[in-house]
Structure formats: structure tokens, C-alpha cells
C-alpha positions as CSV (number, residue, x, y, z in Angstrom):
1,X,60.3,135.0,31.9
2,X,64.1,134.2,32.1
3,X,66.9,131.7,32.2
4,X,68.8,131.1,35.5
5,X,72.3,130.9,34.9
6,X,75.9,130.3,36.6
7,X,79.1,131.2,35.3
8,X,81.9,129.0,36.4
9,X,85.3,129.5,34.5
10,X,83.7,132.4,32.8
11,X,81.6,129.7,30.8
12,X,78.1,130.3,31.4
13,X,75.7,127.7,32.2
14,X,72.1,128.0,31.5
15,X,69.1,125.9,33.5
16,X,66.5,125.4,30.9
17,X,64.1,122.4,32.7
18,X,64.1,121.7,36.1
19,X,63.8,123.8,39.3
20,X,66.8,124.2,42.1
21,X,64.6,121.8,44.5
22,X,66.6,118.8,45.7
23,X,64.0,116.8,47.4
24,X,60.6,115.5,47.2
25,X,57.7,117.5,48.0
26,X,54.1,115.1,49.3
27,X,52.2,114.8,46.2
28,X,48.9,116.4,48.7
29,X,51.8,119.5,49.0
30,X,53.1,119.7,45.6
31,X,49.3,119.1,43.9
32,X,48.7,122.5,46.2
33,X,51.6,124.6,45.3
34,X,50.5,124.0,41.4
35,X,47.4,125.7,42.1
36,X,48.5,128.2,43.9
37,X,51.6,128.4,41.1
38,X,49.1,128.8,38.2
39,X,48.3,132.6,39.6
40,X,51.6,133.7,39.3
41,X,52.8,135.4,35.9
42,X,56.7,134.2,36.4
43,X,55.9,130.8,37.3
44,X,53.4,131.0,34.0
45,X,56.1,132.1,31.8
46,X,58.8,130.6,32.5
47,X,61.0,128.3,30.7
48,X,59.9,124.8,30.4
49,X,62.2,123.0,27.4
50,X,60.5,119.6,27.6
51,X,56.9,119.4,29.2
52,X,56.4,116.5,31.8
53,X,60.1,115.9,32.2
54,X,60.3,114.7,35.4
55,X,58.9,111.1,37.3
56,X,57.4,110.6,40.2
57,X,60.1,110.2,42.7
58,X,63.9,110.2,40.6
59,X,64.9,109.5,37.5
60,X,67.8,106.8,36.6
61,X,68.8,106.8,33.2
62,X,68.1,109.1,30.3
63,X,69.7,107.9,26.3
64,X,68.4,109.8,23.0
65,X,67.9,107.7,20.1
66,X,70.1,108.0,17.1
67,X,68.0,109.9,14.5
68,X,68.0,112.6,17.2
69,X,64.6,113.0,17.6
70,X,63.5,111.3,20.7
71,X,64.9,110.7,23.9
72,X,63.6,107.8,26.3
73,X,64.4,107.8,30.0
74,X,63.3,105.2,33.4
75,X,62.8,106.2,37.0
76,X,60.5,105.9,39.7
77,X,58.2,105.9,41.7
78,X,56.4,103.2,40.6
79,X,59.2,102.1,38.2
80,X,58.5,103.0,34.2
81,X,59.2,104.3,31.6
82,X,59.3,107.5,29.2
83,X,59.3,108.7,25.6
84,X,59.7,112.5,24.8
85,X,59.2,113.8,21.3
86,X,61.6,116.2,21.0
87,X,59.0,117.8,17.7
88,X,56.4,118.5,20.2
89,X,58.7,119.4,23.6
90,X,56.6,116.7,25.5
91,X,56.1,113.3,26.9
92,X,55.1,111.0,24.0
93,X,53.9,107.9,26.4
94,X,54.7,106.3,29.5
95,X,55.2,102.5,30.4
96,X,55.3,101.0,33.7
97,X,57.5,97.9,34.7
98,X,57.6,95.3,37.5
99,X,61.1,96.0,38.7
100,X,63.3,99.1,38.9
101,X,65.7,99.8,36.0
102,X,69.8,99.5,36.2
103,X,70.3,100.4,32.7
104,X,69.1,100.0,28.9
105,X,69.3,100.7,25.5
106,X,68.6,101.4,22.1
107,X,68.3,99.1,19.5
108,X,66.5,101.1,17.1
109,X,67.2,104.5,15.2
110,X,64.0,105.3,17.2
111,X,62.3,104.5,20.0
112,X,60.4,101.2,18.7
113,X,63.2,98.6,20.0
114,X,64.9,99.1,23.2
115,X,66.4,96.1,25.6
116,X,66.2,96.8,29.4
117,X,68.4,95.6,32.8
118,X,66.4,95.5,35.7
119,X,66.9,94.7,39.7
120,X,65.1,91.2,39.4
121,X,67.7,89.8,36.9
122,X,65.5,90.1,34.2
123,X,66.6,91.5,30.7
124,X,63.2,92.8,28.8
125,X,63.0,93.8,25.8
126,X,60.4,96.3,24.3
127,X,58.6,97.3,21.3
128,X,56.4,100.3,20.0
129,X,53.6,98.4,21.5
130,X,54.6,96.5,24.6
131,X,57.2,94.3,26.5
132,X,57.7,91.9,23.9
133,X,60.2,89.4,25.8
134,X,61.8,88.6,29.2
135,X,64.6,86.6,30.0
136,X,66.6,86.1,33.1
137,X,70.3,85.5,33.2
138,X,71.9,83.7,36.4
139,X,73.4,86.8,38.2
140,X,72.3,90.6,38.8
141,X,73.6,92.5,36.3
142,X,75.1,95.6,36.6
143,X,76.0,97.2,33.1
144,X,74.5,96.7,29.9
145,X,75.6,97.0,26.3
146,X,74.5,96.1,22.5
147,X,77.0,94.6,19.8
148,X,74.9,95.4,16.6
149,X,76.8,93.2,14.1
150,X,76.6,90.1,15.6
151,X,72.8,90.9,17.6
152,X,74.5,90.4,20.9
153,X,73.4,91.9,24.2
154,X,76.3,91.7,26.5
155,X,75.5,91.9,30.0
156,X,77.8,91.9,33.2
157,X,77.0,91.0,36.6
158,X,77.9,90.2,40.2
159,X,80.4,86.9,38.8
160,X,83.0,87.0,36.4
161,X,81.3,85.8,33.6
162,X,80.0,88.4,30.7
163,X,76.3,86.9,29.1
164,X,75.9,87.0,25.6
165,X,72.0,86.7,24.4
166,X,71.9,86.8,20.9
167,X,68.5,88.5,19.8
168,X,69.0,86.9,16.0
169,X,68.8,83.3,17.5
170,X,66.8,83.7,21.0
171,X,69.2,82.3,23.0
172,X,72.1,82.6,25.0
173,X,75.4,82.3,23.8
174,X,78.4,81.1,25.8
175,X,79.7,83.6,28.1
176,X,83.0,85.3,28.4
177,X,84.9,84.4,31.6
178,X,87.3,87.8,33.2
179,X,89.5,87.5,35.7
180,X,87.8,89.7,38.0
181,X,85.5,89.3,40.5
182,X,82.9,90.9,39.0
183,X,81.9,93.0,35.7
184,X,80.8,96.5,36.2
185,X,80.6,98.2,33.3
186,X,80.6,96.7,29.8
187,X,81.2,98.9,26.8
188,X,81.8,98.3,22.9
189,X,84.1,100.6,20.8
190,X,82.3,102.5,18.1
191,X,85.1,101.8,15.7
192,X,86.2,98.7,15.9
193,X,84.2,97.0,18.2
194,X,86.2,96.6,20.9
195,X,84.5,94.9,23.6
196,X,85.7,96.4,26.5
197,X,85.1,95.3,30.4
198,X,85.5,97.2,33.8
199,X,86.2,94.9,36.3
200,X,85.5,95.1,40.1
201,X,89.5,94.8,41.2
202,X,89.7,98.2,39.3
203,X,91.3,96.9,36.2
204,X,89.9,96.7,32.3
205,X,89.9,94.2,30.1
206,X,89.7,94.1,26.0
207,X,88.2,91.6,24.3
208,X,88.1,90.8,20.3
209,X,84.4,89.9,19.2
210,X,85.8,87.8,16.1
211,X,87.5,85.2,18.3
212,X,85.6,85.8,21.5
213,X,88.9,86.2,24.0
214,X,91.2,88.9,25.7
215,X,93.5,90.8,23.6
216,X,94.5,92.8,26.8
217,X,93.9,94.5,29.8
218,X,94.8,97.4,31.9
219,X,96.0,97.2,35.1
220,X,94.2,99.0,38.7
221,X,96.3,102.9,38.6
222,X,97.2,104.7,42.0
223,X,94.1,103.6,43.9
224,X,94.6,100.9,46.1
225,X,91.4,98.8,46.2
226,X,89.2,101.1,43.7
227,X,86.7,99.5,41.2
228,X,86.3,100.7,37.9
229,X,82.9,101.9,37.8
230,X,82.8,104.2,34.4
231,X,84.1,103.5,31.1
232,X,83.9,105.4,27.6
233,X,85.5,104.8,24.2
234,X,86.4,108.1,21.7
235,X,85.1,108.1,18.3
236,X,88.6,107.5,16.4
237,X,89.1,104.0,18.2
238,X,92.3,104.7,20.2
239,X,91.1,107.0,23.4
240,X,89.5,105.4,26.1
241,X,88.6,106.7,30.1
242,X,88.6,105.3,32.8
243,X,87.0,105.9,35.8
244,X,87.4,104.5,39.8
245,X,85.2,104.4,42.2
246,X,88.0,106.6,44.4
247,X,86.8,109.5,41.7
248,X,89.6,109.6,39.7
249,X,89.3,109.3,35.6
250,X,92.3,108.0,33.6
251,X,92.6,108.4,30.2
252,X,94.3,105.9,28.2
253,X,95.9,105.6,24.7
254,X,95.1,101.7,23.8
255,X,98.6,101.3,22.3
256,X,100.2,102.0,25.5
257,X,100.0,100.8,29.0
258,X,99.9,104.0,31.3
259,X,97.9,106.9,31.2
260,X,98.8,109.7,29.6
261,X,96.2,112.0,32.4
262,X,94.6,111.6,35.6
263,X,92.2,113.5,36.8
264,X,90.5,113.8,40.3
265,X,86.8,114.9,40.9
266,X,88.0,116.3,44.3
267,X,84.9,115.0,46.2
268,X,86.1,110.9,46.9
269,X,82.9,109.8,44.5
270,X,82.4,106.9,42.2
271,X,82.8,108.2,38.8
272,X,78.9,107.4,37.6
273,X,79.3,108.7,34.0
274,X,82.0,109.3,31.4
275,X,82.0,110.6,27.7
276,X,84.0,112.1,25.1
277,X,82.9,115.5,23.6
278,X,84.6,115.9,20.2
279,X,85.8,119.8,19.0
280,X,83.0,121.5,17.8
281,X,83.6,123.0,14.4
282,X,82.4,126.5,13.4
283,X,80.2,127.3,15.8
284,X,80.3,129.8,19.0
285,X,84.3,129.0,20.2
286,X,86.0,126.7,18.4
287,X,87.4,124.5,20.7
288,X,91.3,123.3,20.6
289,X,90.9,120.2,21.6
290,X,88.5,117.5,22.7
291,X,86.8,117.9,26.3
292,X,85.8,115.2,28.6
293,X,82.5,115.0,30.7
294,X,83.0,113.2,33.9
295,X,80.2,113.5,36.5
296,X,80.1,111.8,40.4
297,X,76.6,111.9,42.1
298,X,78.0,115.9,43.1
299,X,78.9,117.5,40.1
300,X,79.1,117.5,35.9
301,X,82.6,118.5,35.1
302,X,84.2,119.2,32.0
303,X,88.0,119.7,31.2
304,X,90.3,119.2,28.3
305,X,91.3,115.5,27.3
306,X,95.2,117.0,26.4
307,X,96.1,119.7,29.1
308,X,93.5,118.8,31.6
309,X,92.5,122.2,31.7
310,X,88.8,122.7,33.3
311,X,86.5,124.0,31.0
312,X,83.3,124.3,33.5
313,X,81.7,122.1,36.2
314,X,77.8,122.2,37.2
315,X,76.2,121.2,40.7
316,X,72.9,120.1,40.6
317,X,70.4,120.2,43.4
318,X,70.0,116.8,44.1
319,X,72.8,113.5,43.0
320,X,73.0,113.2,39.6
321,X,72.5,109.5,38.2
322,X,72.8,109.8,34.9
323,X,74.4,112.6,32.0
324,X,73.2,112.6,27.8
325,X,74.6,115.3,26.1
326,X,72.7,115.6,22.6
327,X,74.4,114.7,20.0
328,X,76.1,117.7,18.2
329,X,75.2,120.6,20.9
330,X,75.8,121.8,23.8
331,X,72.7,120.4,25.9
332,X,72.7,118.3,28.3
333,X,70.2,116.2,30.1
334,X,70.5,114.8,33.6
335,X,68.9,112.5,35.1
336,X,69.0,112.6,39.2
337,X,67.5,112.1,42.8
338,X,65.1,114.6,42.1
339,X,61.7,114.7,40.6
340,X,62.4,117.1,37.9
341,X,65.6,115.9,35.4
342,X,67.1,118.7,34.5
343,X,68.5,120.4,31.3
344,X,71.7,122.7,31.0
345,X,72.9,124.8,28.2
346,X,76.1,125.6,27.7
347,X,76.4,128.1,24.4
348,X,80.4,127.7,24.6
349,X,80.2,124.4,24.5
350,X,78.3,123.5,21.3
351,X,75.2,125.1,19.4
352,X,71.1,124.9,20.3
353,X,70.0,121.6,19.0
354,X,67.7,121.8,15.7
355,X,64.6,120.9,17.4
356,X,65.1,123.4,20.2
357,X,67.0,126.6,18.4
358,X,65.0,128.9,20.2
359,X,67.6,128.4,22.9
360,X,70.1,130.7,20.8
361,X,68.1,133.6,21.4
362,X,67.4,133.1,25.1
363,X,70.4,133.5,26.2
364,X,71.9,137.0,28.1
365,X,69.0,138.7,27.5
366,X,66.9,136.2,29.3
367,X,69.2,135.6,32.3
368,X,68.2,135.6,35.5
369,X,69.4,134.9,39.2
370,X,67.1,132.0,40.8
371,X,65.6,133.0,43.8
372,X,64.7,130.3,46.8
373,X,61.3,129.9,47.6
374,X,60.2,127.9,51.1
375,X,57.6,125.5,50.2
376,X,57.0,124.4,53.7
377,X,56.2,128.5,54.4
378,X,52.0,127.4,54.9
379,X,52.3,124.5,57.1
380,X,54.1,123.8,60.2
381,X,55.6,120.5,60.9
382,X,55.0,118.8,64.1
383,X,55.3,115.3,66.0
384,X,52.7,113.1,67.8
385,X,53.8,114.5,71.4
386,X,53.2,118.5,70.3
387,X,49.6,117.6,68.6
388,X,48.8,116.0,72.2
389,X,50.5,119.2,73.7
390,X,47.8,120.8,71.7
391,X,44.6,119.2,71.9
392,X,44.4,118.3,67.9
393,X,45.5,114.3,68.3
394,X,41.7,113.5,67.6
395,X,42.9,114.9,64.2
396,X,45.1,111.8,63.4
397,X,43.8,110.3,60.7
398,X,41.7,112.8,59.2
399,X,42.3,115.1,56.0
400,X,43.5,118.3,58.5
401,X,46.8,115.8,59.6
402,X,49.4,115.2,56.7
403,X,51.4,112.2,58.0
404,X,55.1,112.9,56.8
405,X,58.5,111.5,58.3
406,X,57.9,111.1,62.1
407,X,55.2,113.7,62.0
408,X,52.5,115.4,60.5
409,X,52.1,118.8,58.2
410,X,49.2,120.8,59.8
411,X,48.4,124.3,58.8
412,X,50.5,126.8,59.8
413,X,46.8,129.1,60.8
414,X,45.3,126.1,62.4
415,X,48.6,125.8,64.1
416,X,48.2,129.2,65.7
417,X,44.8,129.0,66.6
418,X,45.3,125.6,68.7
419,X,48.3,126.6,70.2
420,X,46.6,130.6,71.6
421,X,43.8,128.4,73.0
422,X,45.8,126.0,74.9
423,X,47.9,128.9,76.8
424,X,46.4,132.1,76.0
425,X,48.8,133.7,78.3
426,X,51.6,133.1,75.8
427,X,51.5,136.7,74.2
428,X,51.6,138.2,77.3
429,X,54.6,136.1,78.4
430,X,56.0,136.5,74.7
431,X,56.0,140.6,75.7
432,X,57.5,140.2,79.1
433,X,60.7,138.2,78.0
434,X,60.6,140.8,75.3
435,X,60.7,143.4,77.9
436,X,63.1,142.0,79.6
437,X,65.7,141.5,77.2
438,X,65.5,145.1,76.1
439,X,66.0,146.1,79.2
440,X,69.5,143.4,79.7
441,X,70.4,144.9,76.2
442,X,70.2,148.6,77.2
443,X,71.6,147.9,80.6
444,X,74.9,145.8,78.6
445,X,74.7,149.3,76.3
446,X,75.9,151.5,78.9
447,X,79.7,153.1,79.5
448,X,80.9,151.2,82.5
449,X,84.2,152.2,84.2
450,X,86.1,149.4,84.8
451,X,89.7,148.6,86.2
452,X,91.5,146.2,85.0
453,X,93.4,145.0,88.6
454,X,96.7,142.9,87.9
455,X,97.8,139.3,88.5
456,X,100.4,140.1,91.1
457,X,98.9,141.3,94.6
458,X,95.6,141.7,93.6
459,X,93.8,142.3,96.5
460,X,96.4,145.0,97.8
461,X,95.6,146.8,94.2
462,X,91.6,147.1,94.9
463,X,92.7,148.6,98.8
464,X,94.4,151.1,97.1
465,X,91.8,152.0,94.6
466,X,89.4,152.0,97.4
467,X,91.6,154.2,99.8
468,X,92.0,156.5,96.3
469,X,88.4,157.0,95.8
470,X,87.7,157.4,99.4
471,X,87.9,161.3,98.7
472,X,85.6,161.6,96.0
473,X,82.8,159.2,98.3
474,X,83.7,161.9,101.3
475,X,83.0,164.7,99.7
476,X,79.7,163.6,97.7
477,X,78.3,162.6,101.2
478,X,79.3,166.2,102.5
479,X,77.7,167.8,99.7
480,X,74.3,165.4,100.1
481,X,71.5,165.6,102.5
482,X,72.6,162.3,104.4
483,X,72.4,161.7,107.9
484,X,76.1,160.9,108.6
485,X,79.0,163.1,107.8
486,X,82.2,163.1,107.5
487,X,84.2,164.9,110.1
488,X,87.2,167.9,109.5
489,X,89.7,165.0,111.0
490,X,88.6,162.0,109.0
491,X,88.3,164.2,106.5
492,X,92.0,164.9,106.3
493,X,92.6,161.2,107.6
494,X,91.0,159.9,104.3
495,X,92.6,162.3,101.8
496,X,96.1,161.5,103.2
497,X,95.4,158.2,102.5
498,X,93.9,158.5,99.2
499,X,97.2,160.2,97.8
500,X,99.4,157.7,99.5
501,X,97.4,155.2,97.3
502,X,97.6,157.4,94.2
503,X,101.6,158.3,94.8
504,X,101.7,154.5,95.4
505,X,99.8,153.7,91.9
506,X,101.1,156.5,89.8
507,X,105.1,155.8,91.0
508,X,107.1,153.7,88.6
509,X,109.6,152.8,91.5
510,X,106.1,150.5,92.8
511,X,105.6,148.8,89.4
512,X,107.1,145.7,90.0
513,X,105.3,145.1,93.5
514,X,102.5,144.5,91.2
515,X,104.4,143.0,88.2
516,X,106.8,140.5,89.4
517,X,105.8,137.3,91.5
518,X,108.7,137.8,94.0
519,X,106.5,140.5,95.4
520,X,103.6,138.8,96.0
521,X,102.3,139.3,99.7
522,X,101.7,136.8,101.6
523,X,98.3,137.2,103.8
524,X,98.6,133.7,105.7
525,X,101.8,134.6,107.0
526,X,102.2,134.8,110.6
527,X,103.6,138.1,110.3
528,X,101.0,139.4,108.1
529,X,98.3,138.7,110.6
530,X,100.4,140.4,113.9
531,X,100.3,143.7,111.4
532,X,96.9,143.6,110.2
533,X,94.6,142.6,113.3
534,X,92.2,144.3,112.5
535,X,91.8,142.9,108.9
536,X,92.1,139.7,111.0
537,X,89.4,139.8,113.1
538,X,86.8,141.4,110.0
539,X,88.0,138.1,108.2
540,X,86.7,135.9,110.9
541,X,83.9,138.0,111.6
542,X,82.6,137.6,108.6
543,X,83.4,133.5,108.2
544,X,81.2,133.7,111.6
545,X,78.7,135.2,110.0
546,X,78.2,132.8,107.4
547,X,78.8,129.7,109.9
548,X,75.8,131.2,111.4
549,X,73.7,132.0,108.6
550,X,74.0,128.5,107.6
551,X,73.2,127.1,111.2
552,X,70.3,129.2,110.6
553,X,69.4,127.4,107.5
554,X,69.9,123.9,109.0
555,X,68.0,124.0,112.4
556,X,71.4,123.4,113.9
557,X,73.0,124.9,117.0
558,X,76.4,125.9,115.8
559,X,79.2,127.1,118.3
560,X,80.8,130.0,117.1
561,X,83.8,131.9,119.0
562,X,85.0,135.0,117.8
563,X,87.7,136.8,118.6
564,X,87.8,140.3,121.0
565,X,86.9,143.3,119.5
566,X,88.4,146.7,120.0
567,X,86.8,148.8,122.3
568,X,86.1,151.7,119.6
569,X,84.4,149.2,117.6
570,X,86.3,150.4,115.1
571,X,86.6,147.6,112.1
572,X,87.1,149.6,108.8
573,X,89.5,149.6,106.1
574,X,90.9,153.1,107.5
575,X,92.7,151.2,110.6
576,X,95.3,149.9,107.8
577,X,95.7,153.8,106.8
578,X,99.2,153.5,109.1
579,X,100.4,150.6,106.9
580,X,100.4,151.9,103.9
581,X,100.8,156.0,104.5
């Protein structure tokens, strides 16, 4: 059993619900690797904080209720709707809706009353029991938010108008007009009751619920063209963030215009969530000042509201959607694009929560490093053209064929078997190329003596070193069993010439013949030619070779003439010996 854990900013962080996977196993797949899970003694004891915390496909939005003792969350696939008891670390009910959820809240201590925002304009509200009421306002909505002394539920949407359904009287109330284009986020102050309103052209506006109108506004910061998309009031009235959809978070003091700090999330994200995280008294570190949690669909981060500081960040596995930290502690929930939410715990950061103070002791002792598991390791993925390839596409449609994607999951054994039967040769193929390659690696492996011949006069270079190994070739032909040898005179003939090519190469007087440019021989001079015939005729010798090998080739009667060659017959390099000795 044990705790993964990372450590950024020396503050550890401590995974304790939810796995490192990011996307969504087939249910046929997943139902599998539970079985096979249930033999294996780490998977049996590990960690689990809440049971069943997870949905079907993603999770959206997570809250817990003010007494601290349950925490209700909505997600999907199909969309619904959850209640965990924190007393019994488990999923207290479920409840499915017709539409998928864009936010909600509480407007109980408990679970019992909660009001809900979903996709098909339609505000519900829900009871212990069932849906008890739903109403549709005139726009899709986009934020949500509960004024408790006057029973409104403000609600802002794709126009400019802010609806007000009073749940006292059952009806609607008259809106409040912005001067943006749209509302994004709508939030209320804790202590005064602020209302306060993100607009779509990236500024904020404040609005007194006495008199129903705007007190003031804030202005769009830095980012040309940004929308606010977060907002958060602090506990004492006066602090309020902001975040863009650029991912940059502002934080404001309401008796002044500017912002006193700006922070960027460094990754170009809307900022999704926002909340302030009050010092923690007498507990693990006391903290100096308060810390602010601001989290883009990439990371959690959390930094100090005065000095800007970062504290720590966290990266889930899959885009986080939603962040609760309970009340108090230093747990926090997240809701994301993965089946699983997941739970963090940060022991700097604030204390185990009562219901879950088990937490304090498993802490260092119980850390481990997560490993990464394949999931896919049993079954091999393959398209419609492969399963022809192989003879199984009389297998679409039955249980053996997983469709998935443009594909289909078979078993990797099946896989295999189908795939020796329709070229049983492949192993012995397999073991050839093997071969082969072994071979072109042991033959690369070897010491090769090469020269390195230089830019200027090149082919004059590799005479000389041919003329300079001459004697060397001469005398391991003397010392073989070979039919031709080497006579005493071109013996003699061919070690001259070797050391005028070594005196030549060795002398520094000749290094700039092959160094400098203005040295460079010319072999298509006319003069050139007159002094090298021989090296003439070889050259056009050999063109009329190939002239003839291609008329060859081509059934095609080619005319060749070639030019007179010496009596002797004698066409070697060692005619040039005179030139260069």
C-alpha cells in the first residue's frame, strides 16, 4: 500500500483517489482489467479516499456542502448526478438528468436543496427526493450563483442581461442589463454581497443588491481582446481575482482601480477556477500570508496573494474542469476529463480533514513513486484493411472484434495465431533480416583505414597515394603464389615512384599545391592532354566502354571510334611515372 507523491517547490503533494490514467479505457476493457486487478495485493491495498469517485466518462463540477459533511458533484456519460458521504468514504446516490450540467449549487447546509444550470437553458432545482422544478430562462447560461438574503438565483448568459428567479415568489424578477456583450461568470461577495459580474469584453462589473444597479466596474488589463472567464471574492470583502481567458489572474483591491499583482499561468489557458486560501493557523507551517489557487485545464497552481511567490503547482493526467479545496484543510478535489476525479493532499498547505484524519499518518512513510502500466499490453489494435490482410473479417461483428476508434481491439494471442497462418514463412524471414543486420553491424564494427583526400587537386592526391602504395602491392605479389610477378626493373621503376609520391606528400614546400585554389590543375586544358596521352586515351577508352555497354542494353548499333593505341599496349598509371618523378 502507499501514497504516490510529487514534490514541487519542496512542498510535497500526495495522490490520494484517482489513478495517473488520462483517458478512457472501453467499458468491455476496463470491466476486464478489474478482474484481473482483484488478484493483485497492491492494487487490493491501495489507497482509495472516497469509493466510487469517479463517473462514467468526465466529471464537470464538484462543491461540498457547508456543514462539511458531504460533497455533490455532475458529469457524464449519461449526464447525472452524485452525493458522497464523506462518514462513510462512499457514493451516497446517484441521479441522472436530461441535459449535461454547466454549473450548480447549494442551497442547503446539506445536500437536500441544490439549483442546477444545464446545456438546454433549463435551471432545475432539486430536493432529497427528486427534481422538484424546471424553469427556462431566454439565453444559455454560462455561470451560476445564489443570493441567500433576498432567495435570488442569478444567472448569466450568452446576452447582456443578468436573470434573477426569486425561489421565495416563483418567478422571475427583472434582470440586470451590463454593458458587455455577455455574462460569464457571476459571483456574490461573502461579506457584503457584492454582486459581482465578469463580462465577455474582459472587464467586471459591481453591482449593489439593495438598489439593483452598478456601483463600478473594472476595466479589461494588458490583454487585448481577453474575456474574463474566473472570478473569486476573499473572505474580508475587499480582495477580489480576476482571471482572463489569456491565463493571466489579477488581483484587485476594490478601493482602487489597478491591480496590485498579475500573475501568468505560463501555458496561454482560460483561467477555469479561482479561490482564495486564507493563512492557516497552528497547524503544520504557518503560512505568512494568504495563497491563491488558480488552475487552467493544465495545471492547479498555488502562489502567495502579496509577493507572488509560488507555493506549489500540480498537473493532473487529464484537463482539469473543476477545483474544491475542503474547507479548513489542505485537500483538494478535482474534477476533470478523466473517469476518476482525483484528490490531492498537501500537508503544508493545511491539516487532514476531520472526517479523513487518517491522512496525517499516511504520509512519508507511505510514499511511493507511481509506476505506468500499459493497459492495451493484451490486445492489439488493428484496422478493417489488416483483419482482411488476415483472414479474421468474418469476425466483424461478433464478441472476438472490439470496435474502437477506426478499428478494432482483437487479442493480442489470437493476433499471433492469424497472422503465422497467413505467412508462415514470416519467422524465417524475421531470422534472415536478423542475420543480415548483424552481419552490416559487424561489418560497420571494423577498423577501416581511411584517407581523408583534400579539396584542392583531388584526384592528383589519390595518384600519389596509389603510386606510394605501389611498393607495398609489389612486394605482397612477390611474396604470394600468384601467377604474375613483378620484374627486378619494374620493381625499381615502382619504388622510385612511390618515394617521389611520399617526398611529394611528406614535403611542406608542396602544401599549398594541395591547399590553395590557385594551384588547382586543370585536366581539360589543352596542355594537360599533350602531357598526359596516355591518361587521355584510358579516359576515352573507358567512356567507349560504357557507350558500348549501353548500346548493348538498347539493341542499338552505336558507332564508336577510339583513338590509336600504343604499340606496347601499355595503358597503366606507371606511364605518368616521368611526370611526377
Amino acid at each position: 500500500m502507499g501514497l504516490p507523491s510529487t514534490s514541487t517547490n519542496n512542498v510535497k503533494v500526495y495522490t490520494v483517489s484517482g489513478s495517473s490514467l488520462s483517458r478512457k479505457l472501453p467499458d468491455w476493457l476496463a470491466r476486464r482489467k478489474k478482474r484481473e486487478l482483484q488478484k493483485d495485493i497492491e492494487w487490493t491495498s491501495r489507497v482509495e479516499l472516497l469509493q466510487d469517485f469517479e463517473f462514467p466518462q468526465a466529471s464537470l463540477k464538484v462543491r461540498t456542502t457547508a456543514d462539511g459533511n458531504f460533497c455533490m458533484a455532475t458529469g457524464v456519460y449519461k449526464p447525472q448526478i452524485r452525493v458522497f458521504e464523506y462518514s462513510d468514504l462512499s457514493m451516497k446516490f446517484e441521479r441522472h438528468t436530461d441535459s449535461e450540467n454547466i454549473d450548480f449549487q447549494i442551497l442547503s447546509d446539506d445536500w437536500t436543496k441544490s439549483v442546477h444550470l444545464q446545456t438546454n437553458r433549463a435551471v432545475e432545482f432539486h430536493n432529497e427526493g427528486q427534481m422538484h422544478y424546471r424553469v427556462r430562462i431566454p439565453r444559455f447560461g454560462r455561470s451560476l450563483a445564489y443570493h441567500s438574503p433576498s432567495c435570488d438565483v442569478l444567472v448569466g448568459g450568452a446576452g447582456n442581461e443578468v436573470f434573477r428567479i426569486n425561489i421565495d415568489q416563483g418567478r422571475f424578477m427583472t434582470p440586470m442589463a451590463t454593458q458587455g456583450k455577455g455574462v460569464n461568470v457571476v459571483r456574490v461577495n461573502p461579506a457584503h454581497q457584492l454582486f459581482g459580474f465578469g463580462l465577455e469584453d474582459g472587464g467586471v462589473e459591481f453591482w449593489d443588491p439593495r438598489v439593483r444597479t452598478c456601483i463600478g466596474s473594472l476595466a479589461p488589463q494588458g490583454d487585448d481582446g481577453a474575456e474574463t472567464s474566473a472570478l473569486a471574492f476573499r473572505q474580508d470583502g475587499l480582495g477580489a481575482a480576476v482571471g482572463t481567458s489569456a491565463g493571466h489572474v489579477l488581483l484587485y483591491d476594490l478601493r482602487q482601480a489597478r491591480p496590485w499583482q498579475i500573475k501568468d499561468q505560463r501555458f496561454g489557458l482560460p483561467v477555469r477556477v479561482l479561490e482564495w486560501l486564507e493563512p492557516t493557523r497552528g497547524v503544520h507551517v504557518e503560512a505568512p500570508e494568504a495563497r491563491v489557487l488558480s488552475a487552467d485545464a493544465r495545471s492547479i497552481k498555488l502562489w502567495g496573494a502579496t509577493s507572488g511567490k509560488p507555493f506549489t503547482a500540480i498537473e493532473p493526467a487529464a484537463a482539469v474542469n473543476d477545483v474544491c479545496v475542503v474547507p479548513g484543510s489542505g485537500l483538494m478535489l478535482v474534477a476533470g476529463e478523466s473517469s476518476e476525479m482525483q484528490s490531492y493532499f498537501v500537508p503544508q498547505l493545511g491539516p487532514a480533514p476531520r472526517w479523513a484524519n487518517f491522512l496525517e499518518n499516511l504520509t512519508e512513510e507511505m510514499e511511493t513513486t507511481a509506476q505506468q502500466h500499459s493497459v492495451y499490453d493484451d490486445y492489439k489494435f488493428v484496422t478493417r484493411r489488416e483483419l482482411d490482410s488476415l483472414g479474421l473479417g468474418h469476425l466483424v461483428g461478433s464478441n472476438v472484434l472490439k470496435p474502437y476508434m477506426h478499428g478494432f481491439f482483437v487479442d493480442l494471442r489470437l493476433y499471433e495465431r492469424a497472422k503465422s497462418i497467413a505467412n508462415p514463412f514470416a519467422y524465417e524471414e524475421y531470422r534472415l533480416r536478423r542475420v543480415q543486420e548483424k552481419l552490416a553491424e559487424a561489418r560497420e564494427s571494423r577498423i577501416r583505414a581511411t584517407t581523408k583526400l583534400p579539396k584542392v587537386n583531388r584526384a592528383l592526391a589519390q595518384r600519389l597515394l596509389k603510386l606510394q602504395k605501389g611498393t607495398a602491392a609489389g612486394a605482397d605479389a612477390d611474396a604470394g603464389d600468384g601467377e604474375k610477378r613483378l620484374g627486378g626493373k619494374q620493381r625499381k621503376k615502382a619504388k622510385a615512384a612511390a618515394d617521389t609520391a611520399t617526398a611529394v606528400l611528406g614535403d611542406d614546400r608542396f602544401k599549398a599545391m594541395f591547399a590553395d585554389a590557385e594551384f588547382e590543375v586543370d585536366e581539360e586544358e589543352t596542355e594537360f592532354k599533350q602531357l598526359h596521352t596516355t591518361s587521355t586515351r584510358r579516359q576515352q577508352k573507358n567512356q567507349a566502354a560504357a557507350a558500348r555497354a549501353d548500346g548493348d542494353s538498347s539493341d542499338e548499333d552505336v558507332d564508336i571510334r577510339q583513338m590509336p593505341v600504343a604499340e606496347n599496349g601499355n595503358d597503366s598509371d606507371d606511364s605518368d611515372d616521368g611526370f611526377y618523378q
